[in-house]
C-alpha positions in Angstrom: 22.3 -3.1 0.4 22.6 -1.3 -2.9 24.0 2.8 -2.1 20.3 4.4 -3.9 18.0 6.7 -2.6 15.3 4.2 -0.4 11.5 3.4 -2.3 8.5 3.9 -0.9 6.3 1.4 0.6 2.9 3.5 1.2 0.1 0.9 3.3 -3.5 1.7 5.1 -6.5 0.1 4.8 -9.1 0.8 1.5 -9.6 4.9 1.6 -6.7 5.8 4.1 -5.3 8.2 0.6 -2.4 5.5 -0.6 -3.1 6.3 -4.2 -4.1 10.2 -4.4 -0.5 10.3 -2.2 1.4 8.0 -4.7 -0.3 9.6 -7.5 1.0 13.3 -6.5 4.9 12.0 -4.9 5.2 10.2 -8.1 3.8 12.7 -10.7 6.0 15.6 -8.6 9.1 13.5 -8.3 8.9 11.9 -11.7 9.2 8.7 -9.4 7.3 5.2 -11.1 4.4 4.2 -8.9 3.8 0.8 -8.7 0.0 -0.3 -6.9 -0.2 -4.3 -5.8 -3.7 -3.6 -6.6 -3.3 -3.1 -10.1 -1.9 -6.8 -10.7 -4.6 -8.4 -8.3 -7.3 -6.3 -10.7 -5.8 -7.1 -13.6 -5.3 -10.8 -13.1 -8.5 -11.1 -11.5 -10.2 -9.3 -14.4 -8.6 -12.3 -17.0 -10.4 -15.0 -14.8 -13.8 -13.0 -14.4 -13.4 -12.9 -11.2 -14.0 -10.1 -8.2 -10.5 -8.3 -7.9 -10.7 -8.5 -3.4 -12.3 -12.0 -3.4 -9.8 -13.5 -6.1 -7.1 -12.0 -3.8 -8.7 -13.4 -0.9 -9.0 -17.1 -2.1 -5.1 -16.7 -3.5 -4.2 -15.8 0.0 -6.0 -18.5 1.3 -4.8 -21.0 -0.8 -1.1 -19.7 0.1 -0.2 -17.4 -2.6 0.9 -14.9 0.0 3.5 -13.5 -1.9 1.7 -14.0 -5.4 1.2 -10.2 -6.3 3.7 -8.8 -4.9 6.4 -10.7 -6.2 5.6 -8.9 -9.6 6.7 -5.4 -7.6 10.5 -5.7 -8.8 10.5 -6.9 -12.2 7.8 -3.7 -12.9 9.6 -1.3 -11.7 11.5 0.5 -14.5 13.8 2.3 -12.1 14.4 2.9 -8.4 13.5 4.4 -6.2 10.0 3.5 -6.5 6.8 3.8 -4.7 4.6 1.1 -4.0 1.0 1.2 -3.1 -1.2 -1.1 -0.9 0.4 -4.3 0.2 -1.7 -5.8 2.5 0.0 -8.8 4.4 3.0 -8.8 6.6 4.4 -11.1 4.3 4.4 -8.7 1.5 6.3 -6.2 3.2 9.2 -8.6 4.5 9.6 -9.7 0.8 9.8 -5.8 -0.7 12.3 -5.4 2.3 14.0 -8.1 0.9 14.1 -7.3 -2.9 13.4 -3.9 -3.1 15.5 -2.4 -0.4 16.6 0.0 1.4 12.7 1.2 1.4 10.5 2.8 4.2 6.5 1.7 4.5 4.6 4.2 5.7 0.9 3.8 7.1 -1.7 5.9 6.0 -3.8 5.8 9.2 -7.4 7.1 8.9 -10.8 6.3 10.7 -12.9 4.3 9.0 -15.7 7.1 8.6 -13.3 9.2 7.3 -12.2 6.0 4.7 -16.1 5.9 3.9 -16.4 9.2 3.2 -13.8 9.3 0.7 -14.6 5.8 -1.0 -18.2 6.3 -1.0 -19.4 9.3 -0.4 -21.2 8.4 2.8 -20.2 7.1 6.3 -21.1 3.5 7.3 -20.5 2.2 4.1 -21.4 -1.5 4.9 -19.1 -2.4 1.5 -16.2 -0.9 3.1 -17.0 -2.2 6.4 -16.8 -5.9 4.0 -13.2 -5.1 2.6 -11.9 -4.1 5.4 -13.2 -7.5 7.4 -11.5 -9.4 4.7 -8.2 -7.0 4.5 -8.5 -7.4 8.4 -8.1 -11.0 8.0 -5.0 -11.5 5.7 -3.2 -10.1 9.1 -3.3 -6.4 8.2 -3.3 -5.5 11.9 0.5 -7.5 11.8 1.1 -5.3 8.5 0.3 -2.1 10.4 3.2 -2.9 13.3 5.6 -3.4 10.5 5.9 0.3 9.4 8.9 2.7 9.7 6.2 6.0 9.6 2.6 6.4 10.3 1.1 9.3 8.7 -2.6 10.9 9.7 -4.5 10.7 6.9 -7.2 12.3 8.2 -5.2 15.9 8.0 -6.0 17.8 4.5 -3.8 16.6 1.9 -1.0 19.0 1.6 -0.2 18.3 5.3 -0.6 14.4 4.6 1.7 14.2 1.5 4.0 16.4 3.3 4.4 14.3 6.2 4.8 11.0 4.0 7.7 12.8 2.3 9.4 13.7 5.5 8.7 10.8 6.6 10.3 8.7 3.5 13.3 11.7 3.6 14.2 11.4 7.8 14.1 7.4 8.3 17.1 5.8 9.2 17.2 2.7 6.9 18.0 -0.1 8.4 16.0 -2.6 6.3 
């Protein structure tokens, strides 16, 4: 393991804050913030395609490690914070190649998600995604981090307690 300050690894279902949080760490910290959604968009946007349901069909097909894998060679410089892998898979691999780092989970109801995403509570789009996020194994994803934040506290408290979090974890990836 290389002797550098750890990344961060920030998961939670669609609305749970990832990016806002990422956004203001990486903007405070002059830190590079990488999003896994950001390749699946971008690829998906070259093939026409629906960014979740092009992501879904990779994953089907097997291409569990297909975004992520573009993670290392993106990031300019580490530490780094990466937002919103979805698959247990993904977080074994950024373990792997992107270590030491520390996931944290960004746990919020899903009204609360709604609310933030949409506007409104029972959004029946969100309640979609997060079938389909569900079903890539998220719940697997979700036992595989080091922290788990309330996201449902007002942000100051939130980002605050991901950057304790990320500061006070043993690594022992």
């Amino acid at each position: 393991m290389l002797n550098r300050a750890p990344s961060l690894v920030l998961i939670g279902l669609s609305g749970a804050g990832k990016s806002a949080v990422a956004a203001w760490l990486g903007k405070t910290l002059s830190l590079p913030v990488l999003e896994v959604g950001s390749f699946v968009r971008a690829e998906a946007k070259s093939k026409n395609r629906n960014p979740l349901e092009y992501a879904n069909d990779t994953f089907r097909r097997g291409g569990f490690l297909h975004f992520v894998t573009q993670v290392p060679g993106a990031a300019p410089s580490f530490p780094v914070i990466i937002v919103g892998p979805r698959r247990p898979e993904e977080i074994r691999y950024l373990r792997e190649k992107v270590a030491p780092c520390v996931v944290t989970l960004l746990e919020a109801s899903f009204d609360v998600r709604s609310m933030r995403k949409f506007g409104r509570a029972q959004s029946a789009g969100l309640r979609h995604r997060d079938g389909i996020e569900l079903s890539w194994g998220f719940d697997s994803t979700r036992r595989l981090a080091d922290v788990t934040v309330d996201a449902e506290q007002d942000f100051p408290t939130v980002v605050r307690d991901v950057r304790d979090g990320w500061k006070f974890v043993d690594i022992g990836n």
